[in-house]
C-alpha positions in Angstrom: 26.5 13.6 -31.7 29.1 12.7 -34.2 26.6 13.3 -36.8 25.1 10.4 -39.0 27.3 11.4 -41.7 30.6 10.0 -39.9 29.0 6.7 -38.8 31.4 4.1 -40.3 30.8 2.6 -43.8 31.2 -1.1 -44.4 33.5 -2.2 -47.0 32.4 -4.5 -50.1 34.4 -7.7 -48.9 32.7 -7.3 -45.0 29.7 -8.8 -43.8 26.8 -6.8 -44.1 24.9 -8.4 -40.6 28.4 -7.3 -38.2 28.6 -3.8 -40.8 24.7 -3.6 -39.7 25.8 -4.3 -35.8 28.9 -1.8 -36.2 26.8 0.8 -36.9 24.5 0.5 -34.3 27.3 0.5 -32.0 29.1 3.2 -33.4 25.8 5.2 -33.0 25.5 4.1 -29.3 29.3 5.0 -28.6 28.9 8.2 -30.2 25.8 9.4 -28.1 27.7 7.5 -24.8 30.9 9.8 -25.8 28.9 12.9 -26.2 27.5 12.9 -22.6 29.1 15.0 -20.2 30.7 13.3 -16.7 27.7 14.4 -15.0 25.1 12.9 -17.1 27.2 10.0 -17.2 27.0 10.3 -13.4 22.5 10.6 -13.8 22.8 7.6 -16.2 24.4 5.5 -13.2 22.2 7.2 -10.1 19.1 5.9 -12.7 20.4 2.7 -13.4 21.2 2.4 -9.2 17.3 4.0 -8.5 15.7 1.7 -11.4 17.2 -1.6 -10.2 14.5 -3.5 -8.6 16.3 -4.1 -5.3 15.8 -0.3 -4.9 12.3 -1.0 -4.0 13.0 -3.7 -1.0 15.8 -1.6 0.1 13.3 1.9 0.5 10.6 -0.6 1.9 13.0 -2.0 4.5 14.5 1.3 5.6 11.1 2.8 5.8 10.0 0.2 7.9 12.7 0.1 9.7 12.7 3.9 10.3 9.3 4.0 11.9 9.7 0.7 13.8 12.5 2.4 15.2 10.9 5.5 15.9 7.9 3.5 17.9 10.5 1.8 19.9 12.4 4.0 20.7 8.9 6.1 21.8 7.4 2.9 23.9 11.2 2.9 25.4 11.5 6.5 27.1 13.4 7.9 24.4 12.4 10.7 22.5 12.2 9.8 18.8 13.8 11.0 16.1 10.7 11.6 14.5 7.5 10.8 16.1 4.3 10.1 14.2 3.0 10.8 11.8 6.9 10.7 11.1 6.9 13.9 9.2 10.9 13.6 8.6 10.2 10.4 6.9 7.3 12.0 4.8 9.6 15.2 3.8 12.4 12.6 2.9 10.1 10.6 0.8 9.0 13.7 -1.2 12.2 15.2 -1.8 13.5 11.8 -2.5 10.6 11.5 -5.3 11.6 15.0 -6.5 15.3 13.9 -7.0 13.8 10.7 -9.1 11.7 12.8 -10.7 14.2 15.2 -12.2 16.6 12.1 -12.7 14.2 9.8 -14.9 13.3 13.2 -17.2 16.9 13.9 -17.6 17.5 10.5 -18.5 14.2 10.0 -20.8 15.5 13.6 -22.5 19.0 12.2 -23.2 17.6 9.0 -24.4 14.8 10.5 -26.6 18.0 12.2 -28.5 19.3 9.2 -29.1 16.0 7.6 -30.7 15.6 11.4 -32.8 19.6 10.1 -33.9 18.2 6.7 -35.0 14.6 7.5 -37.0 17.2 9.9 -38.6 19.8 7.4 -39.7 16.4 5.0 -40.7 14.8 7.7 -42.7 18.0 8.5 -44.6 18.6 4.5 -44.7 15.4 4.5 -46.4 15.7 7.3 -48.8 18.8 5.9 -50.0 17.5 2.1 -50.1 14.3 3.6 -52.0 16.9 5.3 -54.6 18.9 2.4 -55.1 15.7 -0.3 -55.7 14.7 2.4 -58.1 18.2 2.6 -60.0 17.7 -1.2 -60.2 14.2 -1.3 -61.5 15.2 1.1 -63.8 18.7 -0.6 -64.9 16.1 -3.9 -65.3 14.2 -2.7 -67.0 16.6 -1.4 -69.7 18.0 -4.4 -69.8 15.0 -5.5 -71.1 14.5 -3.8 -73.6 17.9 -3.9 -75.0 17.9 -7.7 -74.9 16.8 -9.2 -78.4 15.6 -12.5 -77.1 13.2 -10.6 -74.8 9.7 -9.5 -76.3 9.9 -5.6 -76.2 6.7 -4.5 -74.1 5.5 -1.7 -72.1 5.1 -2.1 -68.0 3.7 0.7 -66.6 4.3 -0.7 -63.1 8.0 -1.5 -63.7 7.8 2.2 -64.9 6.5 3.7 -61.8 8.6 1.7 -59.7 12.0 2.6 -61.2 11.0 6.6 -60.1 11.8 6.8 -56.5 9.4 8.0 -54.4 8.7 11.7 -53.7 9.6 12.0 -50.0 7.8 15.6 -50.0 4.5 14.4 -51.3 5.3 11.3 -48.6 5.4 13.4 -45.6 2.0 15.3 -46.8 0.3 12.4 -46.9 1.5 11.4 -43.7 0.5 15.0 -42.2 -3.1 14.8 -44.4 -3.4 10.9 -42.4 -2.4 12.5 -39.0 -4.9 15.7 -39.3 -7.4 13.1 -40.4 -6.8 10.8 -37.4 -7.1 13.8 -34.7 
């Protein structure tokens, strides 16, 4: 990955919804760049195994396979594998292996790219809870500097204009999870 850091800022004048969608593709291109040709290559056998067709297609050439197996038997010719059609059992398992291996690689390239997004929403998130702080805090001066608003304390305003202490966050998150297992 490119690295969260190089994702593309939006300019004042643009419009934050397309900036928003921008990003998001500029995160995908990046991770889609990244890949090597044969992962690219494991994306497209997945997308040609995961395509519901897939499933007729193995049931019709299975059937097919043994109905031409018993014909061929009832015929006089020797099958190509008789029953209990062990070829077609050793090509099913291997076949299950190669999807196996296949939908892992694909889950573990695709779990990289979530990690790459909770990132840039965590960070997203930081920053927003910084800014809405600044704000708070720029309000609530304002306040207090304007004569023709009653000077008074606001202990919530206060709080609010402090941004949040992601350490003491992500212990209360751990403390909740211990908790909950």
């Amino acid at each position: 990955m490119t690295g969260i850091a190089s994702l593309p800022t939006p300019t004042e004048a643009s419009d934050p919804a397309a900036a928003i969608g921008q990003t998001a593709a500029h995160l995908r291109h990046a991770h889609r760049q990244e890949s090597g040709v044969v992962q690219r290559a494991v994306d497209r056998v997945t997308g040609i195994i995961g395509w519901p067709g897939t499933v007729v297609w193995l049931g019709a050439t299975m059937i097919s396979w043994i109905a031409a197996n018993l014909v061929a038997g009832r015929l006089g010719y020797q099958p190509v594998d008789p029953p209990p059609f062990g070829g077609l059992e050793f090509i099913a398992a291997a076949g299950a292996l190669v999807v196996a291996v296949l939908i892992l690689t694909t889950q573990r390239r695709e779990d990289r790219l979530a990690d790459h997004r909770a990132q840039l929403i965590l960070e997203l998130s930081i920053a927003n809870d910084q800014k809405i702080a600044k704000i708070i805090g720029l309000l609530e001066e304002s306040r207090r500097d304007n004569p023709a608003i009653t000077d008074r304390v606001d202990d919530l305003a206060a709080a609010m204009s402090t941004p949040s202490d992601t350490a003491a966050v992500i212990g209360a998150i751990k403390d909740l999870s211990e908790d909950a297992g």
